[in-house]
Each structure stands twice: as C-alpha cells, then as structure tokens.
Residue frames relative to the residue before (quaternion, step in Angstrom):
aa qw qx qy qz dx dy dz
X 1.0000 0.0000 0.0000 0.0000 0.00 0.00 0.00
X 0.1617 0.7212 -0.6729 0.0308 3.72 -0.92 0.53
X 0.2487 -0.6583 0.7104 -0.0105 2.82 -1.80 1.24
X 0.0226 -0.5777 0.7977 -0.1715 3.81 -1.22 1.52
X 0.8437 -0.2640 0.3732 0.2812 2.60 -2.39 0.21
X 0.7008 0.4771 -0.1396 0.5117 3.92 0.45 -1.42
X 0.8046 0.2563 -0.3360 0.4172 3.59 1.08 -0.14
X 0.4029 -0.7315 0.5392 0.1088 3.80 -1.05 0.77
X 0.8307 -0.3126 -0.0501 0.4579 3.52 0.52 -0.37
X 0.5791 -0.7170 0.3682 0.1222 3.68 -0.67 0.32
X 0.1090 -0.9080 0.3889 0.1113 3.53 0.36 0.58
X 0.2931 -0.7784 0.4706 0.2945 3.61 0.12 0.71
X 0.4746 -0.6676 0.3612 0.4457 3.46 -1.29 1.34
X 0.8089 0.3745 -0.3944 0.2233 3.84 0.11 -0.54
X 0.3856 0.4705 -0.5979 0.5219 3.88 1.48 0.73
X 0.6553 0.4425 -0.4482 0.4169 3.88 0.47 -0.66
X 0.6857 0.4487 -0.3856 0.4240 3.61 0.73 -0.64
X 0.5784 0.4994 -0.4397 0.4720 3.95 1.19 -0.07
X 0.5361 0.5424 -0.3125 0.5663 4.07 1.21 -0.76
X 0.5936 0.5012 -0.4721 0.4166 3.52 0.26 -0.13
X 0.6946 0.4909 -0.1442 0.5058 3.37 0.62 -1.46
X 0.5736 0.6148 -0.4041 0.3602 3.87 0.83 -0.26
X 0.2861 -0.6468 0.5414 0.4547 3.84 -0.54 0.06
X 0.7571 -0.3572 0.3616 0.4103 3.29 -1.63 -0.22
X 0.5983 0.4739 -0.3296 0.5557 3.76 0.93 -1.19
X 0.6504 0.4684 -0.3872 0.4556 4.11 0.31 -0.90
X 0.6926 0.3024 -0.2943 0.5850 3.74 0.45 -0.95
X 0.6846 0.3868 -0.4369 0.4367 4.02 -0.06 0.11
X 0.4800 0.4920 -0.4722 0.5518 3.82 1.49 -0.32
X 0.5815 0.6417 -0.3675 0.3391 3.76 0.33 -1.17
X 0.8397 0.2655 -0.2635 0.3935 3.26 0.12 -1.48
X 0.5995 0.6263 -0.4087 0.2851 3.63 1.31 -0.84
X 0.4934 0.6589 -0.3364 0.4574 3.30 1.69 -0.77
X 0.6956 0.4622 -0.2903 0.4672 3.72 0.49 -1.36
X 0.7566 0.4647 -0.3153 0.3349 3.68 0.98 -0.32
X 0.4863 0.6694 -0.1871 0.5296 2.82 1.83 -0.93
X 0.7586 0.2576 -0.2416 0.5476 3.37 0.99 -0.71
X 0.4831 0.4825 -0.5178 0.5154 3.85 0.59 0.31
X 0.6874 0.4653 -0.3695 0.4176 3.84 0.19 -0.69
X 0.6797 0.4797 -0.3451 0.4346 3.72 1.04 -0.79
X 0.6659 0.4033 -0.3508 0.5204 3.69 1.20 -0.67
X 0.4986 0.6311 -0.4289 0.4113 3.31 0.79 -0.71
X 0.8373 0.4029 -0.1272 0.3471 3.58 0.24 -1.29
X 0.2008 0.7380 -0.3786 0.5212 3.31 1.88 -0.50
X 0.7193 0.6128 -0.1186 0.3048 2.72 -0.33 -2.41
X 0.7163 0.4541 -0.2069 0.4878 3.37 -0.08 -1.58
X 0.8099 0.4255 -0.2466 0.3197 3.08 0.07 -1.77
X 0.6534 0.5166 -0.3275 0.4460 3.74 1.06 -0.95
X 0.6484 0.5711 -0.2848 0.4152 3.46 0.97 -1.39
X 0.8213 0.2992 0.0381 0.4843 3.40 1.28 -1.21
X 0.1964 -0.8168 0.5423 -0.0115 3.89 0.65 1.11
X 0.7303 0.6058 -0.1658 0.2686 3.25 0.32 -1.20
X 0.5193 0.6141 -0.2265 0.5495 3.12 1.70 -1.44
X 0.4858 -0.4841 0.7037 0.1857 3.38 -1.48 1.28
X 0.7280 -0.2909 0.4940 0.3761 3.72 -2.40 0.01
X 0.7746 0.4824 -0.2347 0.3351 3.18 0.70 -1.50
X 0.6049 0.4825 -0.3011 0.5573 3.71 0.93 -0.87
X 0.6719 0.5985 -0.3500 0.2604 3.34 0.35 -0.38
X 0.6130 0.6553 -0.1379 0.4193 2.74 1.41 -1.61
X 0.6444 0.5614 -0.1733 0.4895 3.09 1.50 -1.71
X 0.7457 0.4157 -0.2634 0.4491 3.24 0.41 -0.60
X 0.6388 0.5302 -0.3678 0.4190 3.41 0.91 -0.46
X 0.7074 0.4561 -0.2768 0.4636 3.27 1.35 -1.17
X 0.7392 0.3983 -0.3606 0.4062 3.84 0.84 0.33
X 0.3745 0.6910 -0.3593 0.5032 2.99 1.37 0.87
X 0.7587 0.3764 -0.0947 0.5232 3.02 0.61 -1.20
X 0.6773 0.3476 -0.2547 0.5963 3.70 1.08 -0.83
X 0.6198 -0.6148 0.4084 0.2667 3.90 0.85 0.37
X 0.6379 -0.5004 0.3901 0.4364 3.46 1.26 -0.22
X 0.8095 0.3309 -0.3568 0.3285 3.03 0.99 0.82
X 0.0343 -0.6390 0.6598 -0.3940 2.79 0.59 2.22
C-alpha cells in the first residue's frame, strides 16, 4: 500500500480481493449505498448546522456538494 499526495484512498488487498468476486449489479449496489449514505449525513449536517434553511435551500446545497459545484 502507498499513500502520496496524488493518492486519496487505499483499498486493502483482501476488501479488494472480496470486490473481485462481486457482480457488477452488487458493486453498483455498494457504491449507490456509500452515496446514499453521504447525502443522509451530509444533510443531517446541513440541516442541524443550518435551522434557518427552508427544504428547498437545503436540498440545494446538499446537491452542490456532492456534485462539486456543479449544480
């Protein structure tokens, strides 16, 4: 394993050796899950950090987060 500047995250070989063995639909359930769950903490977040914010601002803001700003 090696970690530099240019890398972000690091899969260990024996989770990478369990992803191998996944079908395509299992590993596309996976990541939707990791996203699915970043938007729920994410919003939390927002919503606690931010009271004030209407449904609508929220939303917005959550959704340019996650898409990097390009909403």
């Amino acid at each position: 394993m090696r970690l530099d500047a240019g890398q972000i995250e690091v899969v260990d070989d024996i989770m990478a050796e369990v992803l191998r063995h996944k079908t395509p639909a299992e590993r596309l359930r996976i990541g939707f899950n990791l996203w699915e769950s970043a938007y729920r903490m994410l919003k939390a977040h927002l919503d606690k950090t931010h009271p004030e914010w209407d449904a609508e601002q929220l939303e917005k803001e959550v959704a340019k987060r996650l898409s990097h700003g390009a909403t």
